[in-house]
Every structure is written in C-alpha cells, then in structure tokens.
C-alpha positions as CSV (number, residue, x, y, z in Angstrom):
1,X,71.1,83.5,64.2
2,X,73.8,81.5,66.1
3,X,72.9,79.3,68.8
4,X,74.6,79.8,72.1
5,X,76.9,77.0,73.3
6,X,76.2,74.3,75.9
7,X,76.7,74.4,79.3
8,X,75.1,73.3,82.3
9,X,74.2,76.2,83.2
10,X,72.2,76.5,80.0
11,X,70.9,73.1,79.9
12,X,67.6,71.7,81.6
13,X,67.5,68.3,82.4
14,X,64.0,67.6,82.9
15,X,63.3,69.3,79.7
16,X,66.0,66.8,78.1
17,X,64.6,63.9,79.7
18,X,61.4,64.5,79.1
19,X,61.8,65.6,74.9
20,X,64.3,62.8,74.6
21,X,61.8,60.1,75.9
22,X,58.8,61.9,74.1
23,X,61.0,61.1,70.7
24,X,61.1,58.1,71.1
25,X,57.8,58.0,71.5
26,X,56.7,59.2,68.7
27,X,59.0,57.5,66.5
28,X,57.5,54.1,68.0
29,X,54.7,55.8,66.1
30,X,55.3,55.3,63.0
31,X,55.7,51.3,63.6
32,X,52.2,51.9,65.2
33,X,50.5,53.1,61.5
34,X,52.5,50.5,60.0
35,X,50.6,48.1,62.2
36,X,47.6,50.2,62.1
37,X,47.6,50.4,58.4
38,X,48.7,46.5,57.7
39,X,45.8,45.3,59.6
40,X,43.2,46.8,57.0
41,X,44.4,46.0,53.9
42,X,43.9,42.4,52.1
43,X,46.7,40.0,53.5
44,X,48.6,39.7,49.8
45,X,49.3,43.3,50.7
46,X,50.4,43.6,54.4
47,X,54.4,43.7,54.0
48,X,54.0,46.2,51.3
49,X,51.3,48.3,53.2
50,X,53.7,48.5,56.6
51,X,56.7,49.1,54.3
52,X,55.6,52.5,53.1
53,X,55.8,53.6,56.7
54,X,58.8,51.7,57.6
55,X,60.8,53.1,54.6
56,X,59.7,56.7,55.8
57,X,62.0,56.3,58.9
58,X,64.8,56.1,56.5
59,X,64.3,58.6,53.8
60,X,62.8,61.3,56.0
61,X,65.2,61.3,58.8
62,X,67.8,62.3,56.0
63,X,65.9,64.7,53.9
64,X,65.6,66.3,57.4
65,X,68.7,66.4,58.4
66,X,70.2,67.5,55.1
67,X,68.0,69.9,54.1
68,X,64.3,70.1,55.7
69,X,65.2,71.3,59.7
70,X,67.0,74.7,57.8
71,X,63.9,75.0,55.4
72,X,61.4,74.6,58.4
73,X,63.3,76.4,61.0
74,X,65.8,78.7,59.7
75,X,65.5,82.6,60.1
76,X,64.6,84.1,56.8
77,X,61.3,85.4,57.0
78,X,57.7,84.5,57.1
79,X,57.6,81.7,53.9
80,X,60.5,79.6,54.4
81,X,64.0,78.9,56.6
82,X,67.3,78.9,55.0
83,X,70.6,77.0,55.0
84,X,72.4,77.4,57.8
85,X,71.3,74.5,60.3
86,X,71.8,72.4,56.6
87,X,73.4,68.9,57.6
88,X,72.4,69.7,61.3
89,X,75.3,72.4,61.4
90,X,75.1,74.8,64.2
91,X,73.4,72.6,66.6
92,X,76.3,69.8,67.9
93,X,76.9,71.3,71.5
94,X,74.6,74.1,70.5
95,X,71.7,75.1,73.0
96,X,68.3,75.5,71.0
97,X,68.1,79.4,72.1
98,X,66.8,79.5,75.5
99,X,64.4,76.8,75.2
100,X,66.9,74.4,77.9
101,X,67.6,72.2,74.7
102,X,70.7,71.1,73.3
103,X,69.9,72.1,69.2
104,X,70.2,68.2,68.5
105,X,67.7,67.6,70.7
106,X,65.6,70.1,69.3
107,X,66.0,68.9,65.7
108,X,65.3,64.9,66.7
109,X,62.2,65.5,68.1
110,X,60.8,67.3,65.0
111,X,62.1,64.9,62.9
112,X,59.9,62.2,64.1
113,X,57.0,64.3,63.6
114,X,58.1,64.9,60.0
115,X,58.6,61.0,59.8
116,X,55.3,60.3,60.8
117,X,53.6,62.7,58.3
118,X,55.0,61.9,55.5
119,X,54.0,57.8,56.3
120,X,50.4,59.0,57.1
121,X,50.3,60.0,53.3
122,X,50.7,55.9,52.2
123,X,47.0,55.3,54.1
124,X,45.6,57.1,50.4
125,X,47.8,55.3,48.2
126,X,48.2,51.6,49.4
127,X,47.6,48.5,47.1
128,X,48.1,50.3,44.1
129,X,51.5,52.7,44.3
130,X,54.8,51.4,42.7
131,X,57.0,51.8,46.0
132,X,59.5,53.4,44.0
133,X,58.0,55.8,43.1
134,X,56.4,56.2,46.5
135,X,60.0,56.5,48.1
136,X,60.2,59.5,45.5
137,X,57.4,61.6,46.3
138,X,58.2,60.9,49.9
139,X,61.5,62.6,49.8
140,X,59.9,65.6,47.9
141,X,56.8,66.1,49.1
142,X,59.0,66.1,53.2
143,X,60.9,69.2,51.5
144,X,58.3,70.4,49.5
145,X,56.0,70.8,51.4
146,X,55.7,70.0,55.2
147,X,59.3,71.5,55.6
148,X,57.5,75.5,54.2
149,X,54.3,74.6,56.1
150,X,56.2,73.3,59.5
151,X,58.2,76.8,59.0
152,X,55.1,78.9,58.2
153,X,53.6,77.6,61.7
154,X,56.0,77.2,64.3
155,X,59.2,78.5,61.9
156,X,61.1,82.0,63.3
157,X,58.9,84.4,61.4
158,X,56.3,82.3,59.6
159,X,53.4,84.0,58.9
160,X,50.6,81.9,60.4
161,X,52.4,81.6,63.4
162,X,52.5,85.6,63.2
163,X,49.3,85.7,62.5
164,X,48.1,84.6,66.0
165,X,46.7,80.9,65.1
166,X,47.5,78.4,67.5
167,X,49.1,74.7,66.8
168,X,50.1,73.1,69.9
169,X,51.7,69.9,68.2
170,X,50.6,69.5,64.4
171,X,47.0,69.7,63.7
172,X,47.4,71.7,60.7
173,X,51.6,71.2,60.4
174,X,51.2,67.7,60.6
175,X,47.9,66.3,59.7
176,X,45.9,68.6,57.5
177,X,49.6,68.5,55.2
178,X,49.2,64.4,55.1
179,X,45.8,63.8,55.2
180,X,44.7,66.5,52.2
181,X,48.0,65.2,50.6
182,X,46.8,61.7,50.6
183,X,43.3,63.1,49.2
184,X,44.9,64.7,46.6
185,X,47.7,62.3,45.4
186,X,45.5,59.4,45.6
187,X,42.9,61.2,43.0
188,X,45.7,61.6,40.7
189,X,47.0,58.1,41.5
190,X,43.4,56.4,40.2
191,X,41.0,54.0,42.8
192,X,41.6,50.3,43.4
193,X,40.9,48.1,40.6
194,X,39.9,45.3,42.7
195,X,38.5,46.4,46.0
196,X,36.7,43.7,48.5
197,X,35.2,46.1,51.2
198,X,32.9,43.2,51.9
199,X,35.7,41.1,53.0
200,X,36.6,43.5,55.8
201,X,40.2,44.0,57.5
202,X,42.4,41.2,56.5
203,X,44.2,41.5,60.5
204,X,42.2,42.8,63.5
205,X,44.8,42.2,65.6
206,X,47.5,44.4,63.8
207,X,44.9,47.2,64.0
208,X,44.2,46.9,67.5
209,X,48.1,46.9,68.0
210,X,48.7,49.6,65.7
211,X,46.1,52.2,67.5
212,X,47.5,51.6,71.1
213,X,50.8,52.2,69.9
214,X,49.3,55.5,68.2
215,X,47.8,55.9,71.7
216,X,50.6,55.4,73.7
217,X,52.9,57.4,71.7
218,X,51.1,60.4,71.2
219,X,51.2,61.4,74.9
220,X,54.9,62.0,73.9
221,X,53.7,63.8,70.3
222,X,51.5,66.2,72.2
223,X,52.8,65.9,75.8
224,X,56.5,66.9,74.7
225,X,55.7,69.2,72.6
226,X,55.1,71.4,75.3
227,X,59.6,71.6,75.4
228,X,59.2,72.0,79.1
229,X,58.3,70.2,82.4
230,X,58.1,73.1,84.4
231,X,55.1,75.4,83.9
232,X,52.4,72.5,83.9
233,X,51.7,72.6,80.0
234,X,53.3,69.2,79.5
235,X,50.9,67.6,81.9
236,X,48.1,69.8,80.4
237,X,48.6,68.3,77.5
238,X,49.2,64.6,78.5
239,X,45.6,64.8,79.8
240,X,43.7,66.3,77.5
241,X,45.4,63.4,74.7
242,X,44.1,61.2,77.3
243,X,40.8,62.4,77.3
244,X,39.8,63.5,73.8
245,X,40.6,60.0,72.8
246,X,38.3,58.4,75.0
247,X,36.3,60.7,74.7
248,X,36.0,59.7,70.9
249,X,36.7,56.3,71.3
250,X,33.2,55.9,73.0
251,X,31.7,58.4,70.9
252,X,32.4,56.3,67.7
253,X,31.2,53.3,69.4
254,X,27.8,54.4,70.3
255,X,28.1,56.2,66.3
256,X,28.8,52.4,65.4
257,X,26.0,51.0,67.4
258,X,23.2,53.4,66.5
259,X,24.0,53.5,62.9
260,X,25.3,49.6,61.8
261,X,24.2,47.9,64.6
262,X,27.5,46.9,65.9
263,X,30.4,48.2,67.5
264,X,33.5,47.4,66.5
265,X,37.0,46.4,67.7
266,X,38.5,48.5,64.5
267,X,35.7,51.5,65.4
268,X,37.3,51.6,68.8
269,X,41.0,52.0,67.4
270,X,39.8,54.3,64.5
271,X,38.0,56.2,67.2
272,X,40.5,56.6,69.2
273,X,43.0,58.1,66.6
274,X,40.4,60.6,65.6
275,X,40.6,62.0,68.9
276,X,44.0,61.9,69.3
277,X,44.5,64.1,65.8
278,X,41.6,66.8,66.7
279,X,43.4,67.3,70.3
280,X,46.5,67.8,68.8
281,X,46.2,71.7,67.8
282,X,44.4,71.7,71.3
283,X,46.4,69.7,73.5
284,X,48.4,72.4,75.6
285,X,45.7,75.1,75.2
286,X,42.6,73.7,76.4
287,X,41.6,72.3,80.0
288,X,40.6,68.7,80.6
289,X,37.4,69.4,80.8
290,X,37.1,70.5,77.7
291,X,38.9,67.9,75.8
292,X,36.0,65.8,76.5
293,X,34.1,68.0,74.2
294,X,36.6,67.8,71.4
295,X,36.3,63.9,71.8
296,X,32.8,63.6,71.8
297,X,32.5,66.8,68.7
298,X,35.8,65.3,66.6
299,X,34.8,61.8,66.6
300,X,30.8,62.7,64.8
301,X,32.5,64.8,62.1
302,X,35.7,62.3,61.0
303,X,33.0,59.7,61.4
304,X,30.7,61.6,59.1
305,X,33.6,62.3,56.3
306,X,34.6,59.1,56.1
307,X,30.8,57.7,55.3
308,X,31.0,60.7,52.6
309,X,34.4,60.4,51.2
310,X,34.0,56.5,50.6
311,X,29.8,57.0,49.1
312,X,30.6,59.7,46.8
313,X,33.4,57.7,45.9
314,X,35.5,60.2,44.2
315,X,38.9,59.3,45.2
316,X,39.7,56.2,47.1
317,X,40.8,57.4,50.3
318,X,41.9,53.8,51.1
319,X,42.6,54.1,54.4
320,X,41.0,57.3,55.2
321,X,43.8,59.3,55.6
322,X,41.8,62.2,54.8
323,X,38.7,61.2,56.9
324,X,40.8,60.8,59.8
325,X,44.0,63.0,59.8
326,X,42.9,65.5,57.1
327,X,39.6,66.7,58.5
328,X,40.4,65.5,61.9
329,X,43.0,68.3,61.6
330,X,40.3,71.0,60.3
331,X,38.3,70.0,63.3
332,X,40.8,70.3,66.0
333,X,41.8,73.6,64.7
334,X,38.6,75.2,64.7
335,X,37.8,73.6,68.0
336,X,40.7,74.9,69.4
337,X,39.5,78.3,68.5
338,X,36.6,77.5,70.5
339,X,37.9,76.7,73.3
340,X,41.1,77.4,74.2
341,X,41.8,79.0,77.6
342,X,43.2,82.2,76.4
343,X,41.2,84.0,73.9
344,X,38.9,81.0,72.7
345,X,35.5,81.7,72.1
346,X,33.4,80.4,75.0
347,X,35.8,82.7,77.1
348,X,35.9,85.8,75.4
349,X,32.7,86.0,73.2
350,X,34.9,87.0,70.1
351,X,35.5,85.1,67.1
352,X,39.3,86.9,66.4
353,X,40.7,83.5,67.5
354,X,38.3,81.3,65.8
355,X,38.4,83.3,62.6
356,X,42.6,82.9,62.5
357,X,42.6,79.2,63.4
358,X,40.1,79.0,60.7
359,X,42.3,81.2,57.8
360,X,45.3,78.9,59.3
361,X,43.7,76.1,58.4
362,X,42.6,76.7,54.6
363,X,45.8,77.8,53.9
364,X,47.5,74.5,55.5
365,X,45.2,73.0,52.8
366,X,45.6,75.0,49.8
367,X,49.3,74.8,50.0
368,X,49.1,71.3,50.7
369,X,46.5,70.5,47.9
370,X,48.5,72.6,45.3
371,X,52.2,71.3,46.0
372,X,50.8,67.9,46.3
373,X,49.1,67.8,42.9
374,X,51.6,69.9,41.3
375,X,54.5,66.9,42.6
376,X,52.5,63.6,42.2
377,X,51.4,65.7,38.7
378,X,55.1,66.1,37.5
379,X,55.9,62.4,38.9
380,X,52.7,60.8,36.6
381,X,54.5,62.2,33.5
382,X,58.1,61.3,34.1
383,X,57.8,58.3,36.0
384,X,55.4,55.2,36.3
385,X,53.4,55.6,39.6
386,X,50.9,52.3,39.3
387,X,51.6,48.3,39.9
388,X,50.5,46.4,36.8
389,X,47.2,45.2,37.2
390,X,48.0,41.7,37.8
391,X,50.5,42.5,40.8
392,X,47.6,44.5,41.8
393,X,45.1,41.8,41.7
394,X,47.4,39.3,42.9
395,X,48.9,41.3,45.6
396,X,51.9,43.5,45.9
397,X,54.2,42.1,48.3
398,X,55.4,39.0,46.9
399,X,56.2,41.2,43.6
400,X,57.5,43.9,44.9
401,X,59.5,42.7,48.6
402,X,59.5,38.9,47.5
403,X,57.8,38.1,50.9
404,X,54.5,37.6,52.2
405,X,52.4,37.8,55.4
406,X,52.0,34.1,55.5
407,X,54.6,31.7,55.5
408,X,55.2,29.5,52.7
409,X,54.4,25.7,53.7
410,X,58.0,24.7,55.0
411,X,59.0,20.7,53.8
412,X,61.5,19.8,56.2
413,X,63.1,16.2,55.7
414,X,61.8,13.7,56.6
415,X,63.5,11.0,58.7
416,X,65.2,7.5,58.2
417,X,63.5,4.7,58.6
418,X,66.4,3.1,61.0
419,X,66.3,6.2,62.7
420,X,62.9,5.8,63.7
421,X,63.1,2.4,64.6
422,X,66.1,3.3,66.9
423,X,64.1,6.2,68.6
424,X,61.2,4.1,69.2
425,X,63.5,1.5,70.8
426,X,64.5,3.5,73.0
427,X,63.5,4.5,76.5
428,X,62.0,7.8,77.3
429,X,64.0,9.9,79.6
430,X,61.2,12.8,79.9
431,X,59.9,13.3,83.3
C-alpha cells in the first residue's frame, strides 16, 4: 500500500515533536543497559559487557533499515510484511498513513525499540560469549525473529493484533522476544565457569546510572508510543510508567528488607525496571490508579523468578534477562488483561480479554524460544560461540577490545634535576 505524500496539511507537529524527542529517548536507552549491565558484571569484564549493547546500535539500525521495517510492517498478511519499505523506500517525504507522521519518522522510532531488544538479549550471555559471534546472532535473531513477532503484534494484518490482544509499547514485542531469547540462547551457550556471586556488583554506581537512564527514557518508550499528543493517551501513559515503577521500586525494597535483611541501592534500580517492563503492555490502557497495582503485583513475581531461575540453576540467566524482561513481560500482559479500561476484567467481569492477552503471550514465547534455539543451535555447529577458558577467567575485555575498565598505571617522565632546582628557585606567582 503506498503512502500518501507530505504536506502540511497532512503533517502534525506535535505528533513529530513529540515521537521525534521520544526516539531519542529511547535510544539513550540502550547506553542506559549498557551502564545498567556494566555495573553487575566483574570489572575484567565491563567494556566487553557495555559493548554488546553498544555494538547493537550499529548492527540493528541497519538490519532494520535494510530489511526488518518491511518484514515487521509491510502488508502481506497476518505472519510476516514484505519488501516494499526494503532500504526505507516509500517513506522519504512519505506520510505514515494518517497517523500525522512523516514514514521516516515512523520507522526511527521503531528502530530504537528493535535496538534495545536485541541488546537486552546480552544480559543472558555476558562473560562467556565470543562477541563475534554475538554480533552474528544479533543480526539474525533482529530479522528472525522480533521483525515476524513486531509484525504479528502491531504489523498490518498480524494475527495477534487481529486477535484482540493488547500491546501498548512492547511487552510481549519487545520483552518476552529478548528475555525468553536470552533464557534460551544462554542454556545452549553453557553457565559461567568461574562465577563470584559472593563478590557482588563490580560498579554500583554504573547500575544506579544505568536504571535512571532506563527510567528516564522509557517515558518516551511508552509515552510516544501513543503516536499522538492529542487524545490524552500520551500523558496516560507517561503516568502510569511513572507510577508502576515506583510503585515497584518500593515494593522490591520492602521484598529486600523482609527477605535479606537489607535493601539495596541495586534492588532499587532492579525494581524499578521491573515496573517499567510490566507497565509496558499497560501503559496507554490502564488509569493511574491502577498502575500502582501493576507496580506493587509485577515487582513480587520478577522478584520471585529471579530467586528461582538463579536456585534451580538451570541456565545462567546472568543478568536476569529472563527474570526481569522475559516474565516481567508475561506479567504485564496478563495484568493488562486485568485491568485495562476497556474490556479488562475488573470492568467487565469476562475473561475474553484476559484469555487473548494470555494466548498472545505463549505464542510470543514459543516463537521466540523455537527461533532462538533453532539460530544459536545452527550458530554452535558452524561457528565457535565460547571465550577460551582462560580469557574467561581472566576477563574478556583486555582479550577481546584490548582495553580495560581501569587504567593501566601511567609512568610519565620524570623531571631533570636542573629543572627542579630552577623551579624551586624561583618565586611563586600563585595568588
């Protein structure tokens, strides 16, 4: 279907404003989990940790240019898009139908959400991945498989979209897809071989850092997702992201408190992001009021499966990608079936709603669990995925980037004799 063209008559500039600032937004993001990330890994590993999300800026925004914008929101039925927005084609001085959007616009602002969910993935891989071959599987897994899911959900057509269930901004598009992937691939991958969980997060700091720019850059991620200023969803949804993750936030603390005896400056950040993914299916759907309850429900359950995912100790969710994005993104989707103003359950009595977010769901992981394993699976017999065990041990970044989070002790020369002599002689002219 061809776009129309641009005019001003066609184009809204609030709407532009507001999408164009809420892209930039969330592509601060994805420096955010870099920091988030770096902070909880061991120090040998930090460059290498923030790199995986870094280098996603890179190789995503072109698989989604070239290929992965057609395949998620082309018009060719209910399974996947087609070719003709291929290389952005069809959307220079387009409109984006009769959203208000110029069609690059459009396409920008989902690329950062495909940038950011492809770097979610490294949080179930880190300190143990070659980074080659991570750069491979990120480039196939963003065509693979969000690009089919994103169309599926919010594509022309696609049938969970089709079916009814609702996805304000990525709860199953974006965070079931990476966190089940990161399960998955990291169970093929193999567990640490030299973890120091005693030792705790080699840089508070970075995590702290990390979550507020998660924080800060989500009100774009859910707030201009809404593609409009003017019917009041936007700001709907700016303050229910608001107060889900405070809502959490507090919630984890008290979790924290009651449970270790502590609360923590990294419970507070990881608390905070686990509201901000189970508001995201939610965000434009629910009332403030209500987001409070998503907090206060999200944050007990991602704080449950990340006690369960790292005791049974099956696959080594590093970084709990899974326990935060992957079931965080389960949660907010059923929650949003709850209570969602139109057709939720605490408002109509029926479970119609509830029972399609839930269907929605499963299938965002089944399809996500089965391309996953089937492309890390394919990669593991053509390609070396691991680090040796002594860059592994020793820590990747110095093999891998040739750097390192701390600075090498710098000798600078030293000076002359006479030229001390000289200074000392003479007189100080510092006031």
């Amino acid at each position: 279907m061809a776009n129309p063209a641009l005019t001003d008559d066609a184009v809204s500039p609030g709407a532009v404003a507001w999408v164009l600032t809420s892209t930039a937004f969330v592509f601060l993001m994805t420096a955010g989990l870099g920091f988030f990330y770096g902070g909880l890994v061991r120090d040998t590993n930090i460059i290498n940790t923030m790199m995986m999300s870094v280098v996603s800026m890179g190789i995503v925004t072109l698989t989604w240019m070239v290929f992965g914008f057609s395949w998620a929101f082309g018009d060719n039925g209910m399974f996947i898009g087609n070719f003709d927005y291929s290389l952005w084609m069809g959307l220079d001085m387009k409109m984006w139908g009769d959203s208000g959007l110029p069609g690059l616009v459009f396409a920008a602002f989902q690329m950062t959400f495909a940038i950011i969910s492809s770097a979610i993935i490294s949080g179930s891989l880190v300190e143990r991945m070659r980074f080659s071959a991570y750069c491979i599987m990120l480039a196939l897994w963003s065509l693979l498989i969000y690009a089919p899911l994103c169309h599926w959900v919010w594509g022309p057509g696609g049938w969970i979209g089709e079916m009814g269930a609702l996805d304000f901004a990525g709860g199953t598009v974006v965070h079931i897809s990476s966190g089940v992937s990161g399960l998955v691939a990291g169970g093929i991958l193999g567990p640490r071989r030299h973890v120091e969980k005693d030792l705790g997060p080699a840089n508070v700091p970075f995590v702290i850092l990390g979550g507020c720019l998660l924080w800060f850059g989500w009100l774009g991620f859910n707030g201009g997702s809404a593609l409009s200023v003017t019917d009041g969803v936007a700001a709907r949804a700016v303050a229910t992201t608001f107060v889900a993750s405070a809502s959490s936030m507090l919630t984890w603390l008290a979790l924290e408190r009651i449970l270790k005896g502590k609360s923590t400056s990294v419970g507070a950040s990881v608390g905070a992001v686990a509201g901000l993914v189970c508001i995201t299916p939610a965000a434009g759907f629910v009332t403030p009021g209500w987001s409070i309850a998503i907090g206060a429900l999200g944050a007990p359950w991602c704080f449950a499966t990340v006690e369960i995912v790292n005791r049974i100790n099956l696959v080594d969710d590093t970084l709990d990608a899974f326990g935060l994005h992957g079931s965080g993104g389960i949660a907010g989707a059923i929650l949003t079936g709850i209570f969602a103003v139109e057709d939720g359950l605490i408002y109509t009595g029926s479970f119609l709603l509830l029972g399609k977010q839930i269907a929605g769901a499963l299938a965002g992981v089944a399809f996500s669990a089965v391309g996953t394993a089937i492309i890390v699976g394919v990669m593991k017999l053509l390609l070396k995925l691991r680090i040796p065990e002594d860059q592994e041990a020793g820590g990747v970044d110095q093999h891998t980037h040739g750097e390192s989070y701390h600075s090498p002790v710098k000798q600078y020369p030293k000076a002359k004799s006479s030229d001390v002599s000289e200074s000392t002689e003479q007189p100080s002219e510092t006031v």
